[in-house]
N, C-alpha and C positions, 0 to 999 in steps of 0.2 A: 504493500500500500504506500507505505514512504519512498518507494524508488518511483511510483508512477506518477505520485504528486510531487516528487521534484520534475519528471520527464515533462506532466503536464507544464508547472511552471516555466520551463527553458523553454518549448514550445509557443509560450503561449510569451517571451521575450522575442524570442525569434519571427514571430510573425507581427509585432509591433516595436520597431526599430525604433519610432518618436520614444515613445514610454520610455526605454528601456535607455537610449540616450542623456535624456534628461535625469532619468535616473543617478547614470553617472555620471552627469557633469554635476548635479547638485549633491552629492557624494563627495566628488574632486573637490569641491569650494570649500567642506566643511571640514575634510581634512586637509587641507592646504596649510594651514599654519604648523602641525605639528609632522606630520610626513611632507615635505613638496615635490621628492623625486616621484615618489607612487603615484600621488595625485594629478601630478602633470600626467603622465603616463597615461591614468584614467578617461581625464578630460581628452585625449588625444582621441584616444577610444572611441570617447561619446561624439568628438566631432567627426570621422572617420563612419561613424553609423550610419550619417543622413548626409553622407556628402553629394549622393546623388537626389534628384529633388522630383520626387514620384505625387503626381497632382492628387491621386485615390485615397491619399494615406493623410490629406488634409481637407477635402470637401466633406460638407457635413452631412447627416444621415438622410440618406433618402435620393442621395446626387452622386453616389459612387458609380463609375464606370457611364456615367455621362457629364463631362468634361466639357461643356462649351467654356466661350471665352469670359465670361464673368463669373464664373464659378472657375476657371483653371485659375484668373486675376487673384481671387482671393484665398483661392488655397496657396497661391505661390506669398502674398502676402503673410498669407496663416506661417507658411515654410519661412520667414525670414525673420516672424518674431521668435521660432522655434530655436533659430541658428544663433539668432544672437543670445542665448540663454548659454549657447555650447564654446561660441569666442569667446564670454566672458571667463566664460571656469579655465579655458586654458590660460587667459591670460591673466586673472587671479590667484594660478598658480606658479605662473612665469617670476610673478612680481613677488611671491611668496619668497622664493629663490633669490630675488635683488636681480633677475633678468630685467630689468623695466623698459631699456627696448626695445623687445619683440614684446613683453607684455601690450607696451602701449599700441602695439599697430593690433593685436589681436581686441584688447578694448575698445580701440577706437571704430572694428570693424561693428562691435556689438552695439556700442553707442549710434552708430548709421545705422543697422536695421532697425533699431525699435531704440531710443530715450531715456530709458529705465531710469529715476535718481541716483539709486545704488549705481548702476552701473556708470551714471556720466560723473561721480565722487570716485570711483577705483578706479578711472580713466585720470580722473583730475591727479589723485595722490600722485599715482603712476610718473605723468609729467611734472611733478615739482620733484620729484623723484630723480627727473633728469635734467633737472633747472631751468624748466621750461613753464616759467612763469606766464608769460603771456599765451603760450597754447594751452595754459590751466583754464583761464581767464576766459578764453574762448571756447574751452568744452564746456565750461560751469553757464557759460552763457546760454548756449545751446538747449539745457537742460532745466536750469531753473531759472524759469523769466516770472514767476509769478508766485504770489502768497508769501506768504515771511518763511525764511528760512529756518529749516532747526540749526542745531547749535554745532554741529560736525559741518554740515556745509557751510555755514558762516564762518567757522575758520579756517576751511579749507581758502575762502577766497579770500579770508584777509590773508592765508601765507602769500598766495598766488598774485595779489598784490605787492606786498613786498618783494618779494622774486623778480617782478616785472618793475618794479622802484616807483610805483606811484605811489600816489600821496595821502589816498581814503581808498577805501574796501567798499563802504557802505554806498560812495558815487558812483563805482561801478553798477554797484545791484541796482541801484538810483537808474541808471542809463537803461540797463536789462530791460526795467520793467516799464519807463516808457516808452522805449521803440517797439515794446510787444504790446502798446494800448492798440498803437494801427490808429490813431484817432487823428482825423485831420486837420495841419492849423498848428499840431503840438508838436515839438521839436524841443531835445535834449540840448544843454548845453555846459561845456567843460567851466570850471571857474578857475582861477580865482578871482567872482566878481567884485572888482574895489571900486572904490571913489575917492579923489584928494579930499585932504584935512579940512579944505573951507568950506563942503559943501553941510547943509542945516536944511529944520524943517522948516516950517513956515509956525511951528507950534514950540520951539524948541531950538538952542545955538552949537545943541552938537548932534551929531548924526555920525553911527554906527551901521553898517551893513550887517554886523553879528550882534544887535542888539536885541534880535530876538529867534525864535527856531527857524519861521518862514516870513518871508517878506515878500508884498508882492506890489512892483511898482507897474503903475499902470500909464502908458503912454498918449495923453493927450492930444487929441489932433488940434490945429490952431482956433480952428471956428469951433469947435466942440460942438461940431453936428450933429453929432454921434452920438455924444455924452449920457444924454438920457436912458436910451438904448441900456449904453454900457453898463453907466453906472448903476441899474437896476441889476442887472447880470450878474455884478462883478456882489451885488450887497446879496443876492439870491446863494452865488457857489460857495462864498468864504465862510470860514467859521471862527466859533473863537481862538483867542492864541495864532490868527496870521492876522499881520499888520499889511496893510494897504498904504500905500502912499500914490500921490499922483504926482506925476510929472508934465513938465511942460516942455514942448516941444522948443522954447526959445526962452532965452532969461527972461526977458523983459513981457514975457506973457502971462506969470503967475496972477497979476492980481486979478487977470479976465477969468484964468481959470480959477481962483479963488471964490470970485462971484459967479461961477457956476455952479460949482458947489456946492454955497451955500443956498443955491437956487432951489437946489434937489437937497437940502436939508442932509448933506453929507457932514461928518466929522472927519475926514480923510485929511492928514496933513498933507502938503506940498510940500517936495524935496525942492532948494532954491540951490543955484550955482552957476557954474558954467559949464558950455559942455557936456551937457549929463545925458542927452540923447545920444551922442557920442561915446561916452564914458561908457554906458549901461548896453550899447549896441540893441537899442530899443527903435522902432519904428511909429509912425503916429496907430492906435487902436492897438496896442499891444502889452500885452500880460507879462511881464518877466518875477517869475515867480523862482525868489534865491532863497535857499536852503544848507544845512551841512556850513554855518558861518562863511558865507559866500563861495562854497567850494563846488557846488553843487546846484544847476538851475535847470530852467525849461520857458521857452518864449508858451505863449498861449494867442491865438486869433480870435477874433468874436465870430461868431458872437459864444457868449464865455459861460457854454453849458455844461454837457456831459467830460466836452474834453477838459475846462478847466478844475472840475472838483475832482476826474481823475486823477491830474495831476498835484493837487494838493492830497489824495489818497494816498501818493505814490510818498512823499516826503515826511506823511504822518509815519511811514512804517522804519524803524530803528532797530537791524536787522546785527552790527557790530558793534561794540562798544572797543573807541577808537578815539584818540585827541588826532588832530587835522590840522596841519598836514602830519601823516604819519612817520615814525623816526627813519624810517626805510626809504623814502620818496629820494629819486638822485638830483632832484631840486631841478629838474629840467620842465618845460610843460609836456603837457600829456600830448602825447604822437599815440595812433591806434590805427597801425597798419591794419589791413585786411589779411583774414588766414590764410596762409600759404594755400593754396589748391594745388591739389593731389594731379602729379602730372597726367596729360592728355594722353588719350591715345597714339601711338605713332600711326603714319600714313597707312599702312599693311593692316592697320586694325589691332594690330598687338598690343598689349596695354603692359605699362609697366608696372612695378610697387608704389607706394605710398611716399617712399625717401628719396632721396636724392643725396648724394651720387648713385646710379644705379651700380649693382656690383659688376665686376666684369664678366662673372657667368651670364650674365644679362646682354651686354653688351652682344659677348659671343654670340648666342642663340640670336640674335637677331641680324647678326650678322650672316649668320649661316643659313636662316629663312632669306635674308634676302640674295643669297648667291642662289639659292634651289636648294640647297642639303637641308629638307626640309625633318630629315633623319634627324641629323647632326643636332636640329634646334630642336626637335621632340626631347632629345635626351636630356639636352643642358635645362630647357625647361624643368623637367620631370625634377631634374638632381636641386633646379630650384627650390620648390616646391618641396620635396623632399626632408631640404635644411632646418626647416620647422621653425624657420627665426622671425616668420609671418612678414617678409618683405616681399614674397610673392604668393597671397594668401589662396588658396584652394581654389575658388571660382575662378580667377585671373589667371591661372597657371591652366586650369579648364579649358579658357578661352582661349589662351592661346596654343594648349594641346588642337582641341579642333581646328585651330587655321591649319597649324602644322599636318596632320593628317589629310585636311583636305588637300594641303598642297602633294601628297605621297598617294592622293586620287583613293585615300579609303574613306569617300566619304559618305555611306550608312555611319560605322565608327564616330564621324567626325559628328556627325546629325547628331545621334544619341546621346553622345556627351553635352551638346549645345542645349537639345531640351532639356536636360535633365540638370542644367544649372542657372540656380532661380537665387541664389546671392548674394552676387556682386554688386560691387562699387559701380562698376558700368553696364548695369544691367538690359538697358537700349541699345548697349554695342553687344551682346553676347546676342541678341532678337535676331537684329540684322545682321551678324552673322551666321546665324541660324537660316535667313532665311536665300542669301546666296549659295550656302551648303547646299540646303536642300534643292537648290535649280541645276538644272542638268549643265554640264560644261557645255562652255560658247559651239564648240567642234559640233557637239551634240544639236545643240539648237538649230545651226544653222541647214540642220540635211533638211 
């Protein structure tokens, strides 16, 4: 009886590859700290299981073995949130070891299929890992744009701040979460907003930009045409604890704007000076609302509804506790290139890894695909892929097995690998060539 209920069991692993996968890789994560050669080994296992991407084994019940194109769509979908469950274990266990990178290209692959928190925080570690503060910056971005952070990821991005030498943590997440409102009109902006020593309110002979958490000056057009409009707007989104101030578009225009004001029964002081449309890079009808002791802002457009109590939502939230500018900042202003993108396909459709320098195995292989020794590049491929150090991770080594084969004219071979690789980085190049494989050669066509 005990031999046929293990027989049953192994069977009944053997014909459910996902299960049984996932099995091990959520096994390999949880031993990873105390065993990591085993573990690794495991996770290899578990991605090794489902490396081939069979549509039957992810449509849901009632739809197996009819496969149209929005039912294959979403099982191939289904298959890519599977996969990234199996990246992350190998590269949770990579990083367990202090491999952190090929850790990070296998995290980074599981963080592109599917988001997960945990997984885009063990991608972040990972690169501060290798002092790659600003690719922290930019996974953590990626992943957490919204709601307060708990207390592992908000340190995570103030290391990743310091790393990258800026000057607050918490104006990062500030930035995060308003280019992820999408709100039109609203626009993030770096500070440090200042003002010289002479300028004053109109209620008051000194004036502080960090004299309170949020300040929000408001930009006066000169005829204040508008004003009414606004200033209903502007008394409807604010709450207590932000201070308004209005401005005037020209020195010499406070006292008109003054008696507008007091038209509409405002207590709003006027900032007076010179230069202060200037100074504040404010426009006439515009909201510049500074926060973080002027380290941290956002212009606003009217008319000043949903987008601007967003954007007071966004600066109420206190996610780091941090003095500003921080001790780590290299005192330079903030520069925020854009993320490196993962190199292009080459002409031939071949795609490379993720890093750069390519290695010379690489180089080779492509070289020898483009002499004809379409042999020669199958193998260097293979040996790539092989190396397991995830610079040329499964599906891309996939892809370019098939070109390789179709170029040695085996290509059913070349077909079947193509469908049956569902994710990749370039998963629109692995289609289309799938779907030149599958066309008969030109010689062919043209009888």
């Amino acid at each position: 009886m005990i031999a046929s209920l293990a027989l049953a069991i192994g069977l009944a692993a053997a014909v459910n590859p996902v299960a049984e996968a996932e099995r091990l890789a959520a096994a390999a994560v949880r031993r990873a700290p105390a065993s990591p050669e085993a573990s690794l080994a495991e996770a290899r296992r578990a991605l090794a299981l489902t490396d081939s991407f069979d549509p039957t084994a992810f449509v849901r019940a009632g739809r197996k073995g009819e496969v149209v194109e929005d039912a294959y769509l979403a099982a191939r979908e289904e298959y890519r949130r599977h996969r990234a469950r199996l990246y992350e274990a190998v590269g949770v266990c990579l990083a367990a070891q202090g491999r952190h990178l090929p850790a990070a290209r296998y995290l980074r692959r599981a963080v592109a299929l599917q988001a997960e928190p945990a997984r885009v925080l063990a991608l972040a570690r990972t690169l501060l890992a290798l002092g790659q503060g600003r690719a922290a910056l930019d996974a953590l971005e990626k992943g957490v744009v919204a709601g307060a952070l708990d207390a592992s990821a908000a340190a995570l991005v103030a290391q990743a701040a310091d790393a990258a030498g800026l000057p607050s943590a918490q104006v990062e997440i500030d930035r995060w979460r308003l280019t992820a409102l999408g709100k039109e009109g609203v626009r993030f902006r770096d500070g440090p907003i200042t003002l010289s020593s002479g300028v004053r309110l109109s209620t008051t002979p000194v004036f502080r930009i960090d004299g309170a958490p949020v300040t929000l000056f408001y930009g006066a057009e000169p005829s204040c045409r508008s004003c009414s409009a606004d200033l209903q707007d502007l008394g409807r989104a604010v709450r207590p604890g932000v201070r308004v101030i209005a401005v005037p578009e020209r020195e010499d225009q406070d006292h008109a704007l003054r008696q507008v004001l007091g038209l509409y029964r405002s207590q709003w002081p006027v900032l007076l000076g010179r230069g202060l449309f200037q100074a504040l890079g404010l426009e006439p009808r515009t909201a510049l609302v500074v926060a973080r002791g002027g380290w941290s802002a956002a212009e606003a457009k009217p008319p000043f509804g949903p987008g601007l109590t967003a954007v007071l939502n966004v600066f109420e939230k206190s996610d780091v506790s941090e003095t500003v500018p921080r001790p780590g900042w290299n005192r330079r202003p903030v520069q925020r290139p854009s993320p490196a993108a993962a190199p292009a396909l080459l002409a031939e459709g071949l795609v490379p890894g993720e890093d750069e320098p390519a290695p010379p195995e690489f180089t080779m292989a492509v070289e020898a695909y483009r002499a004809g020794r379409h042999a020669d590049a199958l193998r260097l491929f293979e040996a790539l892929e092989a190396k397991g150090d995830g610079w040329l991770l499964p599906p891309e080594a996939r892809l370019n097995r098939g070109l390789c084969l179709a170029g040695m004219n085996r290509r059913d071979e070349a077909r079947r690998l193509l469908l049956r690789t569902g994710d990749s980085r370039v998963q629109d190049a692995v289609d289309r060539a799938l779907e030149i494989v599958g066309s008969p050669p030109a010689a062919k066509r043209t009888r």
